[in-house]
C-alpha positions in Angstrom: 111.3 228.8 84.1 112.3 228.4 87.4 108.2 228.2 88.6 107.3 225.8 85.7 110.4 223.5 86.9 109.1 223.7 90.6 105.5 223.1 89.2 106.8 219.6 87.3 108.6 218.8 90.2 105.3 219.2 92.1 103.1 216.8 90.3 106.0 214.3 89.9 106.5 213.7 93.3 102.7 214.1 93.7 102.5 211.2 90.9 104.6 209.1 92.9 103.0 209.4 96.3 99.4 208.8 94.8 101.2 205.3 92.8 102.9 204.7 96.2 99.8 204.7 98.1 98.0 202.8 95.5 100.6 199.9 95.6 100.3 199.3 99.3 96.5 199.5 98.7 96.5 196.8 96.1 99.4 195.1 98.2 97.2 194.8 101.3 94.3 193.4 99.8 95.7 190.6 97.1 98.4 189.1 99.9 97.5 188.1 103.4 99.9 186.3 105.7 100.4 182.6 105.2 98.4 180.3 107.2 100.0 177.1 108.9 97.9 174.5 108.8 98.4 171.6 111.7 98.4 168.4 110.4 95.0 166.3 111.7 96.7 162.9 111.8 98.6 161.2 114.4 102.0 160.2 114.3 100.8 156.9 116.3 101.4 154.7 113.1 104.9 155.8 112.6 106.0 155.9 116.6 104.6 152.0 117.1 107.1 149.6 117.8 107.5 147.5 114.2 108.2 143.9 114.5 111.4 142.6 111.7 110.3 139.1 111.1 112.1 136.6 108.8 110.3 133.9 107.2 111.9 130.6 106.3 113.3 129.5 102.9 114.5 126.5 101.2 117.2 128.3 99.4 119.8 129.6 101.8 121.9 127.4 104.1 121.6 127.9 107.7 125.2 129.1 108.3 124.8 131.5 106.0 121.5 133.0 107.6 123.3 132.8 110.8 126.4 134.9 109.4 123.7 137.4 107.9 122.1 137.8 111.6 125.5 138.4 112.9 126.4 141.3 110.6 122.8 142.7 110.4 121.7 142.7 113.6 125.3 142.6 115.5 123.9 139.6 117.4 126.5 137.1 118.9 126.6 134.0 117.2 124.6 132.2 119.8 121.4 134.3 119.8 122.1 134.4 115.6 121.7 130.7 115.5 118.6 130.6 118.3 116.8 132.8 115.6 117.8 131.0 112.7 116.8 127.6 114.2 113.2 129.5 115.1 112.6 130.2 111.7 113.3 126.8 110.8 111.4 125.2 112.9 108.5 127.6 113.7 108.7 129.2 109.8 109.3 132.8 110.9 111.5 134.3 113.8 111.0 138.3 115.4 114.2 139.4 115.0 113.9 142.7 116.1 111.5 145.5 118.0 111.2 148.8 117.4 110.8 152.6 115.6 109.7 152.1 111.8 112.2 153.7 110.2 115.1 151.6 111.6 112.8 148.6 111.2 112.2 149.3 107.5 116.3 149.7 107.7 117.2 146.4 108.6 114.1 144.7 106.3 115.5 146.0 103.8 119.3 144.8 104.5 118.1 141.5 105.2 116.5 141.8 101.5 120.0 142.5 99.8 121.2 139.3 101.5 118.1 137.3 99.5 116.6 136.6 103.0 112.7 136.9 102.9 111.8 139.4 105.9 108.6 141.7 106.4 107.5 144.5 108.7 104.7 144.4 110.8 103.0 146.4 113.7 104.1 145.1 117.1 100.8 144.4 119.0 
């Protein structure tokens, strides 16, 4: 009894070792380390300076696009009301320069205030 037990004991762990080595066999092959790709296109368009123009409307008063420049932009009211009587004269005014993301930021701000703005590439 005792030399049949050690004899099942024998090709169990045998079993194992043979599924063990299989496994990292298998393991090898199917899964290889992950590659990291670089990405091929520049970051140029995103690091330009954006321009924040505002376009002139016949809706809004100019006070109130004045008061909109102030709280937007933090401008005092003297450059708020040299931009606003740029776009109402000249039909557009660059209120702003700079990174896209704040850029896009304060486009759409002026938007929620009903204030027709747009983004464009700073030459």
């Amino acid at each position: 009894m005792i030399c049949q037990a050690r004899a099942v004991r024998a090709r169990v762990v045998q079993n194992v070792s043979s599924v063990l080595c299989l496994n990292q066999k298998v393991g090898s092959s199917t899964l290889s380390d992950p590659t990291i790709e670089k990405k091929t296109e520049p970051q140029q368009s995103l690091d330009l300076p954006w321009k924040v123009i505002v376009h002139n409307d016949p809706v809004n008063l100019m006070t109130y696009v004045t008061m909109v420049f102030q709280r937007v932009f933090g401008y005092p009211r003297e450059k708020a009301e040299k931009h606003m009587l740029e776009v109402h004269h000249h039909g557009r005014s660059i209120l702003w320069t700079g990174m896209r993301e704040r850029a896009e930021l304060y486009v759409q701000q002026l938007h929620g205030h009903l204030l027709w703005a747009t983004l464009e590439k700073a030459d």
